[in-house]
N, C-alpha and C positions, 0 to 999 in steps of 0.2 A: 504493500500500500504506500509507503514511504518511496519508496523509488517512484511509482506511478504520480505523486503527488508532486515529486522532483521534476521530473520529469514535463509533466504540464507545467509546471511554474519555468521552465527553461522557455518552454514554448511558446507561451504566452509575449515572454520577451521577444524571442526570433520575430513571432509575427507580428509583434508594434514596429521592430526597427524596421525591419521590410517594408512597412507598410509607411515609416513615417515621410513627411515632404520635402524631398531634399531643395527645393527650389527655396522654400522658406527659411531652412538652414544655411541654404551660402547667404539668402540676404541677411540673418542675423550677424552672421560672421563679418559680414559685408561691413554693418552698422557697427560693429563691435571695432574694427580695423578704424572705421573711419572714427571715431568720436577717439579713440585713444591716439591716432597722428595727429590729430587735432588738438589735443592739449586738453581736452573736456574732459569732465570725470564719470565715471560709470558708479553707479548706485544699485545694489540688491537689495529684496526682502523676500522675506518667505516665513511660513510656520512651522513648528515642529520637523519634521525631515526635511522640510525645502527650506529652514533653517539653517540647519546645518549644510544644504546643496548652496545656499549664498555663501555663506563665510567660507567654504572651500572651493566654489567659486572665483571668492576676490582671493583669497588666497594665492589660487595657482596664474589667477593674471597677473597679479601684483610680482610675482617671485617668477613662476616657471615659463613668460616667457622674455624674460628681461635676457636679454643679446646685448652686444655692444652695436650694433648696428640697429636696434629695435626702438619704437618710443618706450618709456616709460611710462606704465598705465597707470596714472591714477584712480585707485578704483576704493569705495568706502562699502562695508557691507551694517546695513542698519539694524541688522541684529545680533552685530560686536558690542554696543557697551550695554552692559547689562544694565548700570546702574541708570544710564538715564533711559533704556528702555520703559524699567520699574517704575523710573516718576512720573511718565508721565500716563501709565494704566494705574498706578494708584488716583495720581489726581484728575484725571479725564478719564475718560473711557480706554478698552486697549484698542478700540477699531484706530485709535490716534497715534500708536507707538511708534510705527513709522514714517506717519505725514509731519506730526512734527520734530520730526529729527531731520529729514529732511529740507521742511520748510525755507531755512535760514539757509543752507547750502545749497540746496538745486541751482542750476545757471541756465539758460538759454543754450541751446547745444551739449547738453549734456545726457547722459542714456539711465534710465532704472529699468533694470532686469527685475519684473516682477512675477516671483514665483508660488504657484500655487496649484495641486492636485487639480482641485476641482474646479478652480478661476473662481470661488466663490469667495473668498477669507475677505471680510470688509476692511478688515486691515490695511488688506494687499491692495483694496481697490481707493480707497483713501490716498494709501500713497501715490496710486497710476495717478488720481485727480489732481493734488497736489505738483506733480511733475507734468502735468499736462499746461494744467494754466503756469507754469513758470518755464514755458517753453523748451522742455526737452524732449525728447525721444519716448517714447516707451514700446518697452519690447515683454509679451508676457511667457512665461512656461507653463503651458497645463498640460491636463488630460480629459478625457469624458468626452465634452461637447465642447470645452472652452470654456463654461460656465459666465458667468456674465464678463471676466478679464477680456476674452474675446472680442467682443463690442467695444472695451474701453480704451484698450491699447492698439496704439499706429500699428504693429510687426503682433503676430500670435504665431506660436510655434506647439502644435497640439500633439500631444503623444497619443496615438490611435488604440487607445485600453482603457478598460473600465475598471481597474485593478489597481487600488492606490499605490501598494504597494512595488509593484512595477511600474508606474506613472513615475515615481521617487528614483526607480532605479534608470530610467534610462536619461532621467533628466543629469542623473549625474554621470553617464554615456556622455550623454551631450555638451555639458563641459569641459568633462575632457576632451571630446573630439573639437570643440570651438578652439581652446587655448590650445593643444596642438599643432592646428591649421594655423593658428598665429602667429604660435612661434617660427613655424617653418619657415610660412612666410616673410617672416621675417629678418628669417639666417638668410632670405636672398635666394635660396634655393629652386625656388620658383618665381616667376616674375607677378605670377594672379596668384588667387585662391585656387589651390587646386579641388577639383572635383575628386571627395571624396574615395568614391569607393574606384578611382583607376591609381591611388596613389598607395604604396604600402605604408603603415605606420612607421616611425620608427623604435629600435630596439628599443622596452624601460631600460633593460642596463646598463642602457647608457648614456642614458639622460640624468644629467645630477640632479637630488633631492628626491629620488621616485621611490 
């Protein structure tokens, strides 16, 4: 029974990635390449697992794809400080933890990757609002149907499952495969974005910090 339940749960992954839109994918990369040459800063959020898919997120942009020939990403993930996360759901509501943290730093050409399962976390959609009216980007990650993220943000990049838990997982696929194509692109090794699936990955072994 254990194998059989492995086994579909393998499955279930194969047939999202297959299934997901790579056309929507080089445009986020696209967006992702252009606001960090530009000097603009990139902004995450997310709940519980797409918590933790932002700050390892900003993580591997910030550090794994820094080159000597690469921009420097500024990139802030708004569910890093905890403490003033805390202040402002004790003294507001939490649909607020991330609109205003961002408030005071959003800029005009700047990007928030807002993530969430279901595109529904009011949180999540606070902050797209907030970064909407202060003229930036926004780019969402779900799954399902898109939930209402879908509607709110300019770029939607939908994982094709109905399965939170592999919704989580491929989203952190997807960051990895975004900062990899970045960095590549950015060792100069190719002159565009390369398309996916005709390029081999490179080895983790030997890439520092993996």
């Amino acid at each position: 029974m254990w194998t059989q339940w492995i086994e579909e749960y393998f499955d279930g992954i194969h047939r999202a990635l297959t299934a997901l839109p790579h056309d929507t994918l080089l445009q986020v990369i696209a967006q992702i390449e252009t606001t960090a040459r530009d000097g603009h800063t990139i902004f995450l959020c997310g709940n519980g697992g797409s918590a933790a898919t932002a700050s390892h997120f900003a993580c591997d942009l910030a550090k794994g794809t820094r080159r000597p020939s690469a921009p420097m990403v500024r990139v802030v993930a708004l569910t890093d400080n905890i403490p003033l996360l805390t202040a402002w759901a004790n003294d507001t509501e939490y649909r607020y933890v991330f609109a205003e943290q961002l408030r005071p730093l959003v800029r005009p050409g700047d990007l928030l990757i807002a993530i969430s399962g279901s595109g529904n976390s009011p949180n999540v959609l606070e902050a797209v609002r907030v970064a909407r009216e202060a003229g930036a980007f926004t780019i969402g990650l779900t799954g399902f149907q898109g939930g209402k993220l879908r509607e709110l943000v300019d770029l939607c990049l939908i994982v094709p499952n109905t399965c939170m838990e592999q919704i989580e997982d491929i989203h952190l696929i997807l960051q990895h495969t975004i900062t990899t194509v970045l960095r590549r692109t950015w060792e100069n090794t190719w002159t565009a974005v390369p398309i996916l699936h005709e390029e081999p990955l490179p080895d983790a072994r030997r890439v520092p910090g993996s």
